[in-house]
TIDREN-844041 format. One record per atom (N, C-alpha, C, O): x, y, z. Coordinates in steps of 0.001 Angstrom, whole numbers, plus 500000, padded with zeros to 6 digits. Example, Ala and Ser with C-alpha at 12.3 -4.5 7.8 and 13.67 -1.06 7.14 Angstrom:
BEGIN
513190494310507800;512300495500507800;513200496700507800;514236496681508465;512850497750507080;513670498940507140;512900500030507870;513409501138508039;
***
This chain:
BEGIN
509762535628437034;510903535448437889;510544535959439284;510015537048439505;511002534758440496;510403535646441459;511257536590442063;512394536587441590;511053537366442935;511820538400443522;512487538110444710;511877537805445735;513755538189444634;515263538223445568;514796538523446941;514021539412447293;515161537982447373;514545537709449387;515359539015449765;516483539193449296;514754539940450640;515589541078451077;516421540371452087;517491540978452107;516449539575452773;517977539086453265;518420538360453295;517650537438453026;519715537899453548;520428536904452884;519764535582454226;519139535774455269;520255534304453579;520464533809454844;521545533783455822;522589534120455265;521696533543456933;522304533900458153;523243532560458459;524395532625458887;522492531279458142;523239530204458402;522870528999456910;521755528919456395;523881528323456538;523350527516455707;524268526028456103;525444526248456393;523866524701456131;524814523387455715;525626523611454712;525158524195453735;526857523255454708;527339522683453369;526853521293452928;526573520355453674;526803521322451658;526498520236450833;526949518700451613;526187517735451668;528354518727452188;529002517627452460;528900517536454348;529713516762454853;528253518051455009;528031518112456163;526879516776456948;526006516863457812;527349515763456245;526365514763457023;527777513935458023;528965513612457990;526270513937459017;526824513222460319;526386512014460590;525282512136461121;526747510695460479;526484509684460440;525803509483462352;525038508564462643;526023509953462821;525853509944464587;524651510308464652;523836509454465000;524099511899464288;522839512377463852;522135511559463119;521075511222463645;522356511119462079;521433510219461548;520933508945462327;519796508563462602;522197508411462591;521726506805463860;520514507000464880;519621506232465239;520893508623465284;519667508991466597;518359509309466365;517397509091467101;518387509889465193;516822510407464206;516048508984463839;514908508674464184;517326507917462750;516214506620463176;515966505752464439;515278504741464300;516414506029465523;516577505035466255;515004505464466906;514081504682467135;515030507291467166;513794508098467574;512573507562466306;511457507398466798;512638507359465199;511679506956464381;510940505906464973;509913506005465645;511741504611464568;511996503370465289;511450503190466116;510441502485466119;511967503814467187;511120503515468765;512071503136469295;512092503685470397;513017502423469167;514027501831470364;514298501793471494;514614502965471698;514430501196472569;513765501912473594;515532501871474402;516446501183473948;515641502670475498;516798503038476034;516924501853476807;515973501170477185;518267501601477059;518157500407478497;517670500808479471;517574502018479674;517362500160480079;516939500441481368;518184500546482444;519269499969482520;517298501890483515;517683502552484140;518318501455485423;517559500520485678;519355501495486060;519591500720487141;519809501671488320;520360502743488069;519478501429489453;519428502397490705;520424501876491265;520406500646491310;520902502161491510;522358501757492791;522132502570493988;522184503788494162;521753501155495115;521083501307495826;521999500290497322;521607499479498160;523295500907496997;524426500630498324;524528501284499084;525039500771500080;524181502714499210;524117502875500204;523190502844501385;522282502024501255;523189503622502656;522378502293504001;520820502737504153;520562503841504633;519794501861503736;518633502010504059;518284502724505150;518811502685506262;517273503448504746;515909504043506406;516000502423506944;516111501283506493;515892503040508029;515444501582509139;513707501533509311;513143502565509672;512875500244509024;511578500652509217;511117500611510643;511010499544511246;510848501755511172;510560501616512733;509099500983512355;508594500832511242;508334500503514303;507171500075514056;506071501200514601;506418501760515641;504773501611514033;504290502278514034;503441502328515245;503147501243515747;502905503648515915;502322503686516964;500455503328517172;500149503590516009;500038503205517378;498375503058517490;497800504338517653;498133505071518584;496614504781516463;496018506078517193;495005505776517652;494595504617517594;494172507011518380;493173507049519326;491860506501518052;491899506269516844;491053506479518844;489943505947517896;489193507119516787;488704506854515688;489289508661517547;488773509518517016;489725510031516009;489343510786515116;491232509557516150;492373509844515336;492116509337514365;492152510034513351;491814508167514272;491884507478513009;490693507741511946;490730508001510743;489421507542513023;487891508158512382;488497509656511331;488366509584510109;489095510849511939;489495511544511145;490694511344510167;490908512212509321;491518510189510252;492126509764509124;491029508978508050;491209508583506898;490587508960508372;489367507949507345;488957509197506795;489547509514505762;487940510127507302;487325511461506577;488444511664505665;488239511380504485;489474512060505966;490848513005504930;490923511678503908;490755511658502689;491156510845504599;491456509974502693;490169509700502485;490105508850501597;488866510074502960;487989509733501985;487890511033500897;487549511006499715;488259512030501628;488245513593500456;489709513223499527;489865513566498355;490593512543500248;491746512639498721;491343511223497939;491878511069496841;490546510293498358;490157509190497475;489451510107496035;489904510171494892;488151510771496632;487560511215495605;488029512506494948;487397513026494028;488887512888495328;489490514381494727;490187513199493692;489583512910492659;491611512468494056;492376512068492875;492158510174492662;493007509376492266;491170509984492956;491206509059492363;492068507937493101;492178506925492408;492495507893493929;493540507075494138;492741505770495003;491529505940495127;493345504418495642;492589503648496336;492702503766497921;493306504799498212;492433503260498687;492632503022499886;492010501364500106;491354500577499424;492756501371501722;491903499834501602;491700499947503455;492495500501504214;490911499521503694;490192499395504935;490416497351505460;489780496407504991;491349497317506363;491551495888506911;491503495754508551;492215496276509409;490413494872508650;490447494876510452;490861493389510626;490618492483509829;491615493281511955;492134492230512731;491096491747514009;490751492269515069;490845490679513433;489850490257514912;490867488922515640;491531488060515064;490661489175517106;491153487792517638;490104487801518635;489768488597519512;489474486083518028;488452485199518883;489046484331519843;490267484339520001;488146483431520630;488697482335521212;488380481287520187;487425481423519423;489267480118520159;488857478983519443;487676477931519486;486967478018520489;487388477073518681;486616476176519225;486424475640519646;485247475305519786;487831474832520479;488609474257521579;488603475199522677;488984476367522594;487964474395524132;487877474729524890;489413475628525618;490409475044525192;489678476430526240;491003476499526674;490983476160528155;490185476397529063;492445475357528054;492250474277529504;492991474766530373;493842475532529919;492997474547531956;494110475302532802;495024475187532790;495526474068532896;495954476637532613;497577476775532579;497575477313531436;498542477971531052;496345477101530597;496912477838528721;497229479342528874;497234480057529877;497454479568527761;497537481014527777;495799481940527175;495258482038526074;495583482244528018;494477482868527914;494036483864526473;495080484142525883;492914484412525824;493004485127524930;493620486498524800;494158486956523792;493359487462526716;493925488245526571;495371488689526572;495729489854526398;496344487433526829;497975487627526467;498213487080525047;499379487284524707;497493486460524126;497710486433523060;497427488075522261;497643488102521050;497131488903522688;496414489929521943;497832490626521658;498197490930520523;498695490874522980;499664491401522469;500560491490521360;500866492505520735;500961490272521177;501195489694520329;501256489599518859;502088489408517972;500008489817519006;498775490103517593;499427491617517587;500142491875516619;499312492253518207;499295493919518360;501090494430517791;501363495282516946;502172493466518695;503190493621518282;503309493402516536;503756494115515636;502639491975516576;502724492019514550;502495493086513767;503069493430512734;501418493682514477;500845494946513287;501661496000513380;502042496424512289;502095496623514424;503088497426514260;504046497351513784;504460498360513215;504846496162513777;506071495893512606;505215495940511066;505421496701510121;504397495061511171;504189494660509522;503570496296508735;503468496561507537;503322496953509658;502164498117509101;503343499226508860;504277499330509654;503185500278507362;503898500927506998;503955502186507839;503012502307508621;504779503057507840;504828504547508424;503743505058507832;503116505701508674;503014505087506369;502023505842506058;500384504822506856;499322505444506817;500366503653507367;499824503469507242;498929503864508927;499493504194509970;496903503624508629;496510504426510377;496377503021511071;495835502034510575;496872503094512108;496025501718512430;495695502308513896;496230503299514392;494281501151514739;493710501980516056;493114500606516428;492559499839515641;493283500440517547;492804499285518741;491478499713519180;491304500508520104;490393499079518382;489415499572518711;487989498795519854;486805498978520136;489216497823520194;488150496905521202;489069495998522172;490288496052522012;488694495426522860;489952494617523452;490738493169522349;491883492787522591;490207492774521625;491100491971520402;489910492227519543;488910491533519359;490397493868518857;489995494188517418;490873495374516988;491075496358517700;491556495122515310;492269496326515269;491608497039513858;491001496227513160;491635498200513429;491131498628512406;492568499146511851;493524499578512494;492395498943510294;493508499838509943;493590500345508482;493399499525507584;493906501860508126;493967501839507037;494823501867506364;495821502346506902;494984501485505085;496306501439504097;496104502749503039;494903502741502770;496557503530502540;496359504890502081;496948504338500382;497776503498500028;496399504917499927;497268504358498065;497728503005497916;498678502649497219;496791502087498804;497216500528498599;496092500066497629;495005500541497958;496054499413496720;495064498592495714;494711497370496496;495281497049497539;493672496664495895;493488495020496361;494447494225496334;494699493360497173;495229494559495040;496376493359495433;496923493473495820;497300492423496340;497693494565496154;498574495075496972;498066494644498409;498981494188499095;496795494679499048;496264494778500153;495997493086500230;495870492550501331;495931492388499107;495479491254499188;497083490154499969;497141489183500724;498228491093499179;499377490613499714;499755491190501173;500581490528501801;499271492281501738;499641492369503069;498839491681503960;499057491362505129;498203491559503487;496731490802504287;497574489210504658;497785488779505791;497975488503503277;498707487311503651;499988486977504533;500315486067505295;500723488505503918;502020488410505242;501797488585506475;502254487915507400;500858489783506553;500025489710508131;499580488785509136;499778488805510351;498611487541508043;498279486537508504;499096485133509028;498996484420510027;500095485121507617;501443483966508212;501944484693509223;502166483944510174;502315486172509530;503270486711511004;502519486112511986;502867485117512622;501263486849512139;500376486236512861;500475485065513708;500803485038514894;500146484082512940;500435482644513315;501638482437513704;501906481767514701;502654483096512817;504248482340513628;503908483272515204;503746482416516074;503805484246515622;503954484842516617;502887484256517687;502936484497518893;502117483616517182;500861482527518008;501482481490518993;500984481226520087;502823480830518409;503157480290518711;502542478865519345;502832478589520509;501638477908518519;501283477011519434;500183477202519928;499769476241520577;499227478474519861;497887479034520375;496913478604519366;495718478513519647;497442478297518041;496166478762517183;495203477912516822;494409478137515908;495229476479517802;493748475768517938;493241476315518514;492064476418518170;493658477098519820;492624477689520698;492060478904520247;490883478962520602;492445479965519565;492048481351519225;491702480756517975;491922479665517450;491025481921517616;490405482014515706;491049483574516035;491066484317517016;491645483632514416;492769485065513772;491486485643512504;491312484898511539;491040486351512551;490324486704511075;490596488095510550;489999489031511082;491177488252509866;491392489520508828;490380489538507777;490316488575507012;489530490590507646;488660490764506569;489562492637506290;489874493493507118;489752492589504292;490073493787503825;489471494212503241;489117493262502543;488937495089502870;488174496071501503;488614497277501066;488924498265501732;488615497127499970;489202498518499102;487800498925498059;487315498681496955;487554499826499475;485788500139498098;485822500363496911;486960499989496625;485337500741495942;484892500692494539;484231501979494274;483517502548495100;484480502399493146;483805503545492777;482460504088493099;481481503436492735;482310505135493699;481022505126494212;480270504809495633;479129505059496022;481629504011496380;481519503855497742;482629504527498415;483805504498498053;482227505028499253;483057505670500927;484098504919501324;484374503892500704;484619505211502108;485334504279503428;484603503982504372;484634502922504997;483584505287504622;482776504431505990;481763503415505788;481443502610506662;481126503473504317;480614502805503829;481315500959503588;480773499857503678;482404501300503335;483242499682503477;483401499615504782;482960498582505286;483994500545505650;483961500174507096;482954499313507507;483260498267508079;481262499740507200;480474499248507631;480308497725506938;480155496777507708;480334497508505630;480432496340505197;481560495317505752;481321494116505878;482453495732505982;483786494466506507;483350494537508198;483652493522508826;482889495286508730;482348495123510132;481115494269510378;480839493608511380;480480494413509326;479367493376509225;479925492265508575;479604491212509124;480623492141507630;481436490650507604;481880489681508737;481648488484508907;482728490753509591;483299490056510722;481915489299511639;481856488118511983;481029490221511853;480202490130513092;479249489301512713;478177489394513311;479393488224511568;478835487261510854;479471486055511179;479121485007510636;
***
């Protein structure tokens, strides 16, 4: 016979204490079921997206260093996209609008289209560099396209005469930023 527990218990169920509610939630947790989904209600009034300013060239060079140390600390992507504006292959005839008043233009797009996190820097008279911070390829592959249709609508009528070229890269494991810098700079200059 075994020997009597020196204390009693403290709490016990009664026999007839089932909860049909408790039970529904234990299988539903078995189960897996999954909760509805969450809805955000999202009436009240948006941030306004202002358009972003241009940094200096050495500004941005040191935005490149810092996300190249938080690329490889966490892993995350970046993507490196430059804006070139050429003249076209069509001669431009007198009275057109020349390449250097189209640049503006070009310049106004990027500042609207480009996020608050994102660097961007005028690094030639029609060339822009810019980086996107925690953007992926596709992600970058889709700003790249809205960039390019703004682009053109804001051309207005120019764009036999100019060539627009956006080249993006989002390096790969094992490569830099300055290292893609240098590859999409040698893209362009091809």
């Amino acid at each position: 016979m075994p020997p009597a527990p020196r204390r009693s218990r403290r709490f016990t169920l009664p026999a007839d204490s089932h909860d049909a509610r408790t039970s529904a939630r234990i299988e539903a947790f078995i189960d897996g079921q999954s909760r509805p989904a969450r809805r955000r209600n999202r009436r009240g009034p948006t941030r306004p997206h202002r358009p972003i300013d241009f940094a200096s060239t050495s500004d941005w060079d040191a935005a490149v260093r810092r996300e190249e140390i938080r690329v490889a600390r966490y892993g995350r992507q970046a993507t490196l996209v430059i804006v070139d504006l050429l003249p076209g292959t069509k001669p431009t005839l007198p009275g057109e609008t020349p390449l250097d008043e189209c640049v503006e233009p070009i310049a106004e797009v990027i500042r609207v289209e480009a996020r608050e996190t994102d660097r961007v820097a005028r690094v030639g008279a029609t060339r822009f560099r810019m980086l996107l911070p925690e953007t992926a390829e596709v992600e970058a592959g889709r700003f790249v396209e809205r960039l390019t249709r703004a682009c053109w609508e804001r051309l207005n009528g120019h764009g036999d005469r100019l060539r627009l070229r956006v080249e993006a890269l989002t390096p790969g494991h094992g490569t830099s930023l300055s290292q893609a810098l240098g590859e999409v700079e040698t893209r362009l200059d091809t």
